[in-house]
N, CA, C, O and CB atoms as a CASP TS submission, in Angstrom:
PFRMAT TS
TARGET T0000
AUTHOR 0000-0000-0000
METHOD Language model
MODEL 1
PARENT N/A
ATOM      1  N   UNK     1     123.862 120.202  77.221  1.00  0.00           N
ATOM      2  CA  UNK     1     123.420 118.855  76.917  1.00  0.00           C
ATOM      3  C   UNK     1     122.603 118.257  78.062  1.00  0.00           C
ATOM      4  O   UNK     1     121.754 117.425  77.742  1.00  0.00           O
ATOM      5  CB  UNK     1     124.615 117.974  76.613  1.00  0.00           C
ATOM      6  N   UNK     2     122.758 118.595  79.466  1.00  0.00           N
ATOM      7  CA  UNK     2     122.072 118.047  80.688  1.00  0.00           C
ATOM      8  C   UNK     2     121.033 118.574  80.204  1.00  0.00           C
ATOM      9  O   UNK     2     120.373 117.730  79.597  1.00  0.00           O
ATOM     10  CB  UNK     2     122.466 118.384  82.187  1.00  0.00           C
ATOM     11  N   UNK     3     120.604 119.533  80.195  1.00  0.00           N
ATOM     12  CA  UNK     3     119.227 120.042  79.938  1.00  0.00           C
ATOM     13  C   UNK     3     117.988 118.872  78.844  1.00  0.00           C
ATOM     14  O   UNK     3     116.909 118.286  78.937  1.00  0.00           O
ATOM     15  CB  UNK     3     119.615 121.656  79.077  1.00  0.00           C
ATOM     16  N   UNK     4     118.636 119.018  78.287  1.00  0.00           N
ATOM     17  CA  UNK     4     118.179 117.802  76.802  1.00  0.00           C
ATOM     18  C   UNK     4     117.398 116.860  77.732  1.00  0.00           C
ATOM     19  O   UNK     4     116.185 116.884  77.942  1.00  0.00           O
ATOM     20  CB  UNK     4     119.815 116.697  75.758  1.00  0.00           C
ATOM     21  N   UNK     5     118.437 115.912  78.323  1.00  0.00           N
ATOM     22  CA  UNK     5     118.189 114.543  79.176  1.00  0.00           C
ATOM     23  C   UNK     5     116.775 115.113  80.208  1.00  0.00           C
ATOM     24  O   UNK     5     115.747 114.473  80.427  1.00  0.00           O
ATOM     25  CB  UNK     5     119.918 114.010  80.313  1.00  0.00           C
ATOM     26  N   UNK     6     117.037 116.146  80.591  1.00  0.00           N
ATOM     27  CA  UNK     6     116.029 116.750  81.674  1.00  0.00           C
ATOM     28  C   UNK     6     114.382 117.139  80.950  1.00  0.00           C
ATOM     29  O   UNK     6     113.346 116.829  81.539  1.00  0.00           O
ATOM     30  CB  UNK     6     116.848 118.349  82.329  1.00  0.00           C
ATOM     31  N   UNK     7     114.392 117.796  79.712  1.00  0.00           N
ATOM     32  CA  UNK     7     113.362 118.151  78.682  1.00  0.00           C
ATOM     33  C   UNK     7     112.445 116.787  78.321  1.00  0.00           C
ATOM     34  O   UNK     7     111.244 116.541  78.434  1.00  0.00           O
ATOM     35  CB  UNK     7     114.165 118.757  77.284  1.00  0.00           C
ATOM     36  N   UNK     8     113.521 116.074  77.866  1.00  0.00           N
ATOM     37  CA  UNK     8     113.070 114.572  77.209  1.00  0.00           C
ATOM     38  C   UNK     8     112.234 113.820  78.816  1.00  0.00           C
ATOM     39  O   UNK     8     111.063 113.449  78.742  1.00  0.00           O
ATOM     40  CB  UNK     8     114.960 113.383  76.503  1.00  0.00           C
ATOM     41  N   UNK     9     112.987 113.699  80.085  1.00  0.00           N
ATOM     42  CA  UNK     9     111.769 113.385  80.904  1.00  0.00           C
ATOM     43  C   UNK     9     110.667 113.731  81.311  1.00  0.00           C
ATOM     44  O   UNK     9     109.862 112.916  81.760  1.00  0.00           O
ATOM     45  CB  UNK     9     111.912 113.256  81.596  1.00  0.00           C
ATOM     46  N   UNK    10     110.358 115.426  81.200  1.00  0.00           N
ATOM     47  CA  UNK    10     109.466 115.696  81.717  1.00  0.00           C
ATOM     48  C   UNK    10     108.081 115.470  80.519  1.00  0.00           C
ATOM     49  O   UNK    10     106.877 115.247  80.644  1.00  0.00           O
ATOM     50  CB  UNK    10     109.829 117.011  82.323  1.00  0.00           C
ATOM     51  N   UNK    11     109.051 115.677  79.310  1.00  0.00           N
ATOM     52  CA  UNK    11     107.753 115.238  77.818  1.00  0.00           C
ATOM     53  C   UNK    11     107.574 114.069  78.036  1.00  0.00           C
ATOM     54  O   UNK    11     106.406 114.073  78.424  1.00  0.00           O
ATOM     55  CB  UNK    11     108.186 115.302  76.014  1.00  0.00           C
ATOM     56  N   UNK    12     107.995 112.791  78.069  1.00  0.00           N
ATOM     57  CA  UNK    12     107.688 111.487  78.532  1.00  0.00           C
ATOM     58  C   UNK    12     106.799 111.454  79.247  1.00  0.00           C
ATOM     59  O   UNK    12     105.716 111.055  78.818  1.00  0.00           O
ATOM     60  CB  UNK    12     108.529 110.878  79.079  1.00  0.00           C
ATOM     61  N   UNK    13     106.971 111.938  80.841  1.00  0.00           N
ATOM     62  CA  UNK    13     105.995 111.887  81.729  1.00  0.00           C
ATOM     63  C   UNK    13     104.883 112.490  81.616  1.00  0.00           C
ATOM     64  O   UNK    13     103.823 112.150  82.143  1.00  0.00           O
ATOM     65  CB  UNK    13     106.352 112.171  82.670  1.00  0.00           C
ATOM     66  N   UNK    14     105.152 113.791  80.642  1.00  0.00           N
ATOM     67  CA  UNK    14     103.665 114.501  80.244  1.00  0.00           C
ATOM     68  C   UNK    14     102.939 113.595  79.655  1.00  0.00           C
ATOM     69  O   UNK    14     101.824 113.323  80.100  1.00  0.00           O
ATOM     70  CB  UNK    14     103.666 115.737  79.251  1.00  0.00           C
ATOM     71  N   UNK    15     103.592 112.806  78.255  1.00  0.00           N
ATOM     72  CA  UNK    15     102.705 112.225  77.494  1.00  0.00           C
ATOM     73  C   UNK    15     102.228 110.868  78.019  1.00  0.00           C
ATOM     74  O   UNK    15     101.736 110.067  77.225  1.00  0.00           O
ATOM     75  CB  UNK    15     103.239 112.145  76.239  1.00  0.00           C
ATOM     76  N   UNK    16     102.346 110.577  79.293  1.00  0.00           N
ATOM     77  CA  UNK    16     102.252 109.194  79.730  1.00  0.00           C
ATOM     78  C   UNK    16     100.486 109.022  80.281  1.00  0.00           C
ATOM     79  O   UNK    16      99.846 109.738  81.051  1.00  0.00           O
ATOM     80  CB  UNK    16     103.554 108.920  81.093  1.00  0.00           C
ATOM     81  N   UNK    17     100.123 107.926  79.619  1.00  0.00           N
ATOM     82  CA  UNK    17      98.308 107.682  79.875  1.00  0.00           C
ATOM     83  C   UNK    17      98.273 107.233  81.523  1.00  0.00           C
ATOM     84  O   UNK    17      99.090 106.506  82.089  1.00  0.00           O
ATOM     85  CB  UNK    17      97.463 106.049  78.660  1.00  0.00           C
ATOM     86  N   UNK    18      96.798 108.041  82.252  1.00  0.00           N
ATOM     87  CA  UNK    18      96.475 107.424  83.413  1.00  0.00           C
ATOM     88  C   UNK    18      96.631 106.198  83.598  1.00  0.00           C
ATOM     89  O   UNK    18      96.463 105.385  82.689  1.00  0.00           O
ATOM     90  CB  UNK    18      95.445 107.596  83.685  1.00  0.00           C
ATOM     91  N   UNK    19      97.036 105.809  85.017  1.00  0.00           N
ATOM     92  CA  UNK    19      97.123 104.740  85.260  1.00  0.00           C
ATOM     93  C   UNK    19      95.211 104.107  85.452  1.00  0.00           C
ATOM     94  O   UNK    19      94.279 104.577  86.104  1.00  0.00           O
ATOM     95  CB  UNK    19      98.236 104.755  86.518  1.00  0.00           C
ATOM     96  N   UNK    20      95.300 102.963  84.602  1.00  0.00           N
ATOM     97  CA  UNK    20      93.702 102.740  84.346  1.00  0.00           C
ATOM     98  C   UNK    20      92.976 103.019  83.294  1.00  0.00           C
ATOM     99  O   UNK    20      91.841 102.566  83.147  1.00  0.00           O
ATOM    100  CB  UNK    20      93.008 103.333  85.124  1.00  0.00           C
ATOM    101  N   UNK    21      93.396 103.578  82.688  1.00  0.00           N
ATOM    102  CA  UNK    21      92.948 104.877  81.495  1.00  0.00           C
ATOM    103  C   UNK    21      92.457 103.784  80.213  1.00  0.00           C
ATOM    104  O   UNK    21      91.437 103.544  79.567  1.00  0.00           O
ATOM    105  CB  UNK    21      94.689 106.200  80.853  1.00  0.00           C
ATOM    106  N   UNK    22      93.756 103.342  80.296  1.00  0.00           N
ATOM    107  CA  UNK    22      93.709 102.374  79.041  1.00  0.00           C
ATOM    108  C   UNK    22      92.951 101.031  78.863  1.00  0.00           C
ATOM    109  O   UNK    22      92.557 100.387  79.834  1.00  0.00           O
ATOM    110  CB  UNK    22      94.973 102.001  78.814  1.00  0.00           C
ATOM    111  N   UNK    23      92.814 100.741  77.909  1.00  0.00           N
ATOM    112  CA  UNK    23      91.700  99.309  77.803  1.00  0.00           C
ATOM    113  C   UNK    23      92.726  98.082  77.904  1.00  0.00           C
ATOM    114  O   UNK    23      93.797  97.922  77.319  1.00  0.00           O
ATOM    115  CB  UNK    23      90.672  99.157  76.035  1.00  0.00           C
ATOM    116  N   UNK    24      92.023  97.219  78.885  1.00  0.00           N
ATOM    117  CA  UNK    24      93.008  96.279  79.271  1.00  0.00           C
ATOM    118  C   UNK    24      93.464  95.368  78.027  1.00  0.00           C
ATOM    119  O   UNK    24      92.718  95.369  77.048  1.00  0.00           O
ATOM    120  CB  UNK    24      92.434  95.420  80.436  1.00  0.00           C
ATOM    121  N   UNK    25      94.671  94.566  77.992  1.00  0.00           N
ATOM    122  CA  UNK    25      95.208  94.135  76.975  1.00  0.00           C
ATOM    123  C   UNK    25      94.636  92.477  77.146  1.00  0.00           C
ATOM    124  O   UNK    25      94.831  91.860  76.099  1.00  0.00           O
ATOM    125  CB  UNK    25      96.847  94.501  76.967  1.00  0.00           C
ATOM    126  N   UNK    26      94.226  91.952  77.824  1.00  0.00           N
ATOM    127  CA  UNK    26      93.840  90.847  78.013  1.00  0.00           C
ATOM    128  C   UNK    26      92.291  90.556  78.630  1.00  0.00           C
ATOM    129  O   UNK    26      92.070  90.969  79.768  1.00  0.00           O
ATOM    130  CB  UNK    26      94.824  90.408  78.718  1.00  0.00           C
ATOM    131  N   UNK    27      91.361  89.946  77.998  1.00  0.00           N
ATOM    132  CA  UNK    27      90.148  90.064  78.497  1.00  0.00           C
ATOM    133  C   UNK    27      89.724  88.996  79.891  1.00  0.00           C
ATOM    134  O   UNK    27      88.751  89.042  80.644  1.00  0.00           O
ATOM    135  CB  UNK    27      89.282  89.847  77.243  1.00  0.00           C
ATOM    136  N   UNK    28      90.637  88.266  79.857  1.00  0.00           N
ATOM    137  CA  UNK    28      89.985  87.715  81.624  1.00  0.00           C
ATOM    138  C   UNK    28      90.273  88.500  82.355  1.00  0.00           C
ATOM    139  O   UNK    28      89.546  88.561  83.347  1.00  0.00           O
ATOM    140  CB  UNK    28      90.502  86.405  82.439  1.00  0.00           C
ATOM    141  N   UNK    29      91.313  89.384  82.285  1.00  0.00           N
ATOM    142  CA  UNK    29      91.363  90.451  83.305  1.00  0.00           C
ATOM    143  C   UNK    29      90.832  91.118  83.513  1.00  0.00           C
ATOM    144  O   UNK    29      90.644  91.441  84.686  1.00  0.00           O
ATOM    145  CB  UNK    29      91.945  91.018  83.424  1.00  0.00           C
ATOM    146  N   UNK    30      90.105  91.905  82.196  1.00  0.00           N
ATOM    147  CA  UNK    30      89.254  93.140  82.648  1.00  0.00           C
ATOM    148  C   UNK    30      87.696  91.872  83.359  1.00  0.00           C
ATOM    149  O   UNK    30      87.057  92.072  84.392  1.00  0.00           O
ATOM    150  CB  UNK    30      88.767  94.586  80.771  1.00  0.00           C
ATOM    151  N   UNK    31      87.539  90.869  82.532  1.00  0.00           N
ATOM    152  CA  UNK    31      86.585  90.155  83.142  1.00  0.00           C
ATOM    153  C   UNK    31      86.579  89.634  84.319  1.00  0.00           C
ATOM    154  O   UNK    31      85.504  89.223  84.757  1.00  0.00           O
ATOM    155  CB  UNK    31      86.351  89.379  82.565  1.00  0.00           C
ATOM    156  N   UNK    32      87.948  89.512  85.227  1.00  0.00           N
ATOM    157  CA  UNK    32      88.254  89.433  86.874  1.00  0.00           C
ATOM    158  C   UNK    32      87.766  90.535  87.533  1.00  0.00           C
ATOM    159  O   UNK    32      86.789  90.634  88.275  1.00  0.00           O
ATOM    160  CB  UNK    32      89.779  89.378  87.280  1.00  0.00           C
ATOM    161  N   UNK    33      88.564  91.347  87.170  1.00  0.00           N
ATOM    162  CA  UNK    33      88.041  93.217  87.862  1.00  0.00           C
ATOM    163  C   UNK    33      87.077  93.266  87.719  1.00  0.00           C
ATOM    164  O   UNK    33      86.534  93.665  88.749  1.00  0.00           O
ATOM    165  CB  UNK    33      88.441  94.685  87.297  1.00  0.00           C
ATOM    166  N   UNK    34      86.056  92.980  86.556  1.00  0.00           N
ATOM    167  CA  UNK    34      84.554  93.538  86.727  1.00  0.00           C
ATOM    168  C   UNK    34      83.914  92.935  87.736  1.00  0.00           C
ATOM    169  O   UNK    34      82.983  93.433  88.368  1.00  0.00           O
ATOM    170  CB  UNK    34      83.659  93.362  85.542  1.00  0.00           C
ATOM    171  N   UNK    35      84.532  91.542  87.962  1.00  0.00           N
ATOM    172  CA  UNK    35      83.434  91.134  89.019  1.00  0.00           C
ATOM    173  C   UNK    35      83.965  91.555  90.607  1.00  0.00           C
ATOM    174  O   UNK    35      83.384  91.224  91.641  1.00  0.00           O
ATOM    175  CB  UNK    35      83.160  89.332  88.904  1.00  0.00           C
ATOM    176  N   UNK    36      85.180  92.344  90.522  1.00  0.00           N
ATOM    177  CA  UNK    36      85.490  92.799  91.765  1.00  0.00           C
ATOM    178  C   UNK    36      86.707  91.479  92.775  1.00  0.00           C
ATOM    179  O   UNK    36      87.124  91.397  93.931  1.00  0.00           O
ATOM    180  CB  UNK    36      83.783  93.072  92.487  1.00  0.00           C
ATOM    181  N   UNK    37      86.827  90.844  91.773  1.00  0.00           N
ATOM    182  CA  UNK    37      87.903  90.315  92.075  1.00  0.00           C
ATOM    183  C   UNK    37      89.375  90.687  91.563  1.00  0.00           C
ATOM    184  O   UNK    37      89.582  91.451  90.620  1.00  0.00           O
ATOM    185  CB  UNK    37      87.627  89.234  91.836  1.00  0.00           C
ATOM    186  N   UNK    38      90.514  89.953  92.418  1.00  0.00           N
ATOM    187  CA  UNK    38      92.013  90.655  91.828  1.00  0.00           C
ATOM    188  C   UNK    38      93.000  89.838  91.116  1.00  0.00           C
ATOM    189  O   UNK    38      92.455  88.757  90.895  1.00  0.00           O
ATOM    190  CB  UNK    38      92.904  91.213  92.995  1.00  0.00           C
ATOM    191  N   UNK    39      94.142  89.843  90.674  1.00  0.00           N
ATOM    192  CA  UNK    39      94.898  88.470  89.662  1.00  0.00           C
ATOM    193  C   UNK    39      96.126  89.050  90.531  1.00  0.00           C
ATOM    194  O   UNK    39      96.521  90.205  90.687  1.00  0.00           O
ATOM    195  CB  UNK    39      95.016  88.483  87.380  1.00  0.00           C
ATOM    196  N   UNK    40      96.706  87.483  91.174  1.00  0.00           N
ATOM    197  CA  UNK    40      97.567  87.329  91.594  1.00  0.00           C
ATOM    198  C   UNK    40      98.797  86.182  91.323  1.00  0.00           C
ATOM    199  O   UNK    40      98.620  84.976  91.155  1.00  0.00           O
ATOM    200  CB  UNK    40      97.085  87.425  92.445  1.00  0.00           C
ATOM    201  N   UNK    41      99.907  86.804  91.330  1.00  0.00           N
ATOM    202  CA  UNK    41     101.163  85.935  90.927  1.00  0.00           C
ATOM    203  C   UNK    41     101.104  84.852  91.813  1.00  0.00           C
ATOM    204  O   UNK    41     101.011  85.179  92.997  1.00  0.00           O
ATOM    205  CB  UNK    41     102.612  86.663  91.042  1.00  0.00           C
ATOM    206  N   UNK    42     101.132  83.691  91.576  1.00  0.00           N
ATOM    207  CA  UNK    42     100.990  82.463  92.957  1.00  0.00           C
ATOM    208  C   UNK    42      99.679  82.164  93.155  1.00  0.00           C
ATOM    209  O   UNK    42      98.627  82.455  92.585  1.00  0.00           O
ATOM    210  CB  UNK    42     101.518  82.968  94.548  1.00  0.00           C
ATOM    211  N   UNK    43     100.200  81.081  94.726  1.00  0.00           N
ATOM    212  CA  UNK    43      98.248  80.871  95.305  1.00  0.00           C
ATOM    213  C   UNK    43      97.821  82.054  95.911  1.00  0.00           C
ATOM    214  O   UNK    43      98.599  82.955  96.227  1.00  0.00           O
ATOM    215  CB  UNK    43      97.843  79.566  96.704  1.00  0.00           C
ATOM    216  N   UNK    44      96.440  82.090  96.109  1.00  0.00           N
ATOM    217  CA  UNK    44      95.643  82.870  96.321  1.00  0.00           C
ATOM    218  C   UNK    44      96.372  82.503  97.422  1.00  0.00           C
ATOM    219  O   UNK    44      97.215  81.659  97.726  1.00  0.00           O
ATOM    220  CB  UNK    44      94.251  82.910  96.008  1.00  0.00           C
ATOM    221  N   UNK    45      95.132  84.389  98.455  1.00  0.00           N
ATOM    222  CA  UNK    45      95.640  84.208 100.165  1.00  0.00           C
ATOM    223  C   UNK    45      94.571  83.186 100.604  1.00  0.00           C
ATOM    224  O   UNK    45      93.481  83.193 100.032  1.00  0.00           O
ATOM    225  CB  UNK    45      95.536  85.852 101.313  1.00  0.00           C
ATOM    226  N   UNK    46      94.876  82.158 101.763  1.00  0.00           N
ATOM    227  CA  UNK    46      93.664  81.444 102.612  1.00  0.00           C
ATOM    228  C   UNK    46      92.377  81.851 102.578  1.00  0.00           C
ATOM    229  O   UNK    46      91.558  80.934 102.512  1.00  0.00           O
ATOM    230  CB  UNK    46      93.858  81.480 103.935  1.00  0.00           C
ATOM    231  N   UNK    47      91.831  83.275 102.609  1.00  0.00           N
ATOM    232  CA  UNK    47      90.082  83.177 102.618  1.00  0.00           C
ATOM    233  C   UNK    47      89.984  83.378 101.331  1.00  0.00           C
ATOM    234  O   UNK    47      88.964  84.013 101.060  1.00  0.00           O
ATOM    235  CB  UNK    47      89.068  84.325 103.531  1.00  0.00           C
ATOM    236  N   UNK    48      90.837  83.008 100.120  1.00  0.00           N
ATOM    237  CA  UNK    48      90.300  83.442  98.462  1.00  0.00           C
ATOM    238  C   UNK    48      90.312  82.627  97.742  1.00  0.00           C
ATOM    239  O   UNK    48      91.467  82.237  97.573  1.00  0.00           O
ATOM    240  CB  UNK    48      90.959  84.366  97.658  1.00  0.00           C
ATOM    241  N   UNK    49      89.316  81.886  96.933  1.00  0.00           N
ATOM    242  CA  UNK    49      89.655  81.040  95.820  1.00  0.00           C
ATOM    243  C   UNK    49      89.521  81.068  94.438  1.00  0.00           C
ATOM    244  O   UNK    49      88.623  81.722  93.907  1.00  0.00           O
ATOM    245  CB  UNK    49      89.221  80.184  95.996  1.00  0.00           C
ATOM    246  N   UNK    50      90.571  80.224  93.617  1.00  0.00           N
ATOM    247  CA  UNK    50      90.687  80.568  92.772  1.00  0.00           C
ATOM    248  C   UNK    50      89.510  80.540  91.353  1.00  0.00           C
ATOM    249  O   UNK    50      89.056  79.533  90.808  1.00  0.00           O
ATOM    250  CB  UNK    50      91.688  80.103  92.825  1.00  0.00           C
ATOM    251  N   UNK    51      89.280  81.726  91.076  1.00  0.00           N
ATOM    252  CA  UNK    51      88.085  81.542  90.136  1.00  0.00           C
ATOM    253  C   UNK    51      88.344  81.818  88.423  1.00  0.00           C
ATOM    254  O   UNK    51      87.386  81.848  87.651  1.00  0.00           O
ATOM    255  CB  UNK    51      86.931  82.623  90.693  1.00  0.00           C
ATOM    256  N   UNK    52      89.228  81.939  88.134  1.00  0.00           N
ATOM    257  CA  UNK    52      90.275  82.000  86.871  1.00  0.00           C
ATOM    258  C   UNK    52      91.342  82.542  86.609  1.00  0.00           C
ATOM    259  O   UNK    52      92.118  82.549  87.564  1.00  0.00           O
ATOM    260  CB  UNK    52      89.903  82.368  86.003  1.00  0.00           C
ATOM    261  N   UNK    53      91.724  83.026  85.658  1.00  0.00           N
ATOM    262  CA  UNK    53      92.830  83.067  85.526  1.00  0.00           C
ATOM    263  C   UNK    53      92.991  84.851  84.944  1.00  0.00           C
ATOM    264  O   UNK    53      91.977  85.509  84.712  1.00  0.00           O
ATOM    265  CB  UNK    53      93.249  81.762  84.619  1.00  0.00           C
ATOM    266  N   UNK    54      94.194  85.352  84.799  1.00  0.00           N
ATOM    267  CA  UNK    54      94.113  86.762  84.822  1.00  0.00           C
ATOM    268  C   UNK    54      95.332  86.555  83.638  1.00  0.00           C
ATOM    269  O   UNK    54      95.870  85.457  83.498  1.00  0.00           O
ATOM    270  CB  UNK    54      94.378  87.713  86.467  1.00  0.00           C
ATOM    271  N   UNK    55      95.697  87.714  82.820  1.00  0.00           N
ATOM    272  CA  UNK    55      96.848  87.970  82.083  1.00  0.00           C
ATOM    273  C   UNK    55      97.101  86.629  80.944  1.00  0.00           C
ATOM    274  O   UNK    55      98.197  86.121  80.710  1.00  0.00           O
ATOM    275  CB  UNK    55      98.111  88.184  83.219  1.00  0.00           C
ATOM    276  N   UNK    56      96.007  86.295  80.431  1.00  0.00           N
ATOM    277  CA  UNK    56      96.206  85.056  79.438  1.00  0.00           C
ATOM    278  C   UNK    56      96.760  83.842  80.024  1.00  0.00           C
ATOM    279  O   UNK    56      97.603  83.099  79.522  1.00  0.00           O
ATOM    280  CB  UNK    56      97.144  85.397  78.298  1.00  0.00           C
ATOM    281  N   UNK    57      95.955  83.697  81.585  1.00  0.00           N
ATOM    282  CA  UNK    57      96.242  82.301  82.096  1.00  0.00           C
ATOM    283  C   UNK    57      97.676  82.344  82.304  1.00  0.00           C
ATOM    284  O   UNK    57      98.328  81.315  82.127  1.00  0.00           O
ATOM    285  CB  UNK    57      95.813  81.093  81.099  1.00  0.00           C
ATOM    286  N   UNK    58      98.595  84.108  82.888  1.00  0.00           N
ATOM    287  CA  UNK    58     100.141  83.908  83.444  1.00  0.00           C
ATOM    288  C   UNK    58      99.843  84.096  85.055  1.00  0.00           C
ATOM    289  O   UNK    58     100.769  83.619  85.711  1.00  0.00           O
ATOM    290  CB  UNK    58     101.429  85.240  82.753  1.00  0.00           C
ATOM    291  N   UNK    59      98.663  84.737  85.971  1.00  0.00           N
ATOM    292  CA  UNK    59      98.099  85.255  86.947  1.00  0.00           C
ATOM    293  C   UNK    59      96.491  84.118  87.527  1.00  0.00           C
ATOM    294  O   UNK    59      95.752  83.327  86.940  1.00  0.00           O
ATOM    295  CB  UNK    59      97.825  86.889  86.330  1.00  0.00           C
ATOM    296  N   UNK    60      96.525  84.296  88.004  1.00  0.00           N
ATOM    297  CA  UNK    60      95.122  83.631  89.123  1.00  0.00           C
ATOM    298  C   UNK    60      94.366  84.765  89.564  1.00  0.00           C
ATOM    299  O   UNK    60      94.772  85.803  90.085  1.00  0.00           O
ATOM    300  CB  UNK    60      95.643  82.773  90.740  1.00  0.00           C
ATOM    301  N   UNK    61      93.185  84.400  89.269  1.00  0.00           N
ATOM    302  CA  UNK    61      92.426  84.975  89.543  1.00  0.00           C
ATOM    303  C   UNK    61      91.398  84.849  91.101  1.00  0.00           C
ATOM    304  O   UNK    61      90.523  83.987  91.166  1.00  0.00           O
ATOM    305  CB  UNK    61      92.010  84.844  88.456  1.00  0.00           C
ATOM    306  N   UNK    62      91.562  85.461  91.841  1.00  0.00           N
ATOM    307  CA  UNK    62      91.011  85.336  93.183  1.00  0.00           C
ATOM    308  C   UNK    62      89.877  85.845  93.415  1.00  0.00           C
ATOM    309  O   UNK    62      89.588  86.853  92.770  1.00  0.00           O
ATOM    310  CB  UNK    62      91.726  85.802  94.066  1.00  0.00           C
ATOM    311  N   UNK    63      88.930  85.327  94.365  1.00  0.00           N
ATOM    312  CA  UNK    63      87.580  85.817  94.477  1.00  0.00           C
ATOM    313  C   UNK    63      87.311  85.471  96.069  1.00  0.00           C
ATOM    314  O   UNK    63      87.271  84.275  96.356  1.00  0.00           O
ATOM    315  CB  UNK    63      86.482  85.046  93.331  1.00  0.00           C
ATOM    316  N   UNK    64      87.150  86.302  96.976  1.00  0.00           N
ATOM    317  CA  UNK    64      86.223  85.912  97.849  1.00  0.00           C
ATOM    318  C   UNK    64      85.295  84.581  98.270  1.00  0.00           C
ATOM    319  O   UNK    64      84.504  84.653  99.210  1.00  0.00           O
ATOM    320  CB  UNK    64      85.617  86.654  97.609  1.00  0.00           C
TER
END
């Protein structure tokens, strides 16, 4: 039966998509990243301001 538990993780992890791979689920985000900015939980750091919002307005969007 250990074996089972052991089979079932490594098929999981086989079938698991690149990290990135996938099309983002929310479009201000992929529209943050394109411009090379990042979405952060909280305030931005001191040299970044905020230029929208990331994850359906749950994240901030930071920019240089």
């Amino acid at each position: 039966m250990r074996i089972l538990y052991l089979l079932f993780a490594i098929v999981f992890l086989l079938f698991q998509a690149a990290p990135g791979s996938a099309e983002p689920l929310f479009a201000d985000t992929a529209e943050c990243r394109a411009q090379g900015n990042f979405c952060r939980a909280g305030p931005c750091p001191p040299t970044f301001a905020a230029s929208g919002t990331c994850h359906g307005g749950l994240l901030r969007c930071c920019s240089k």
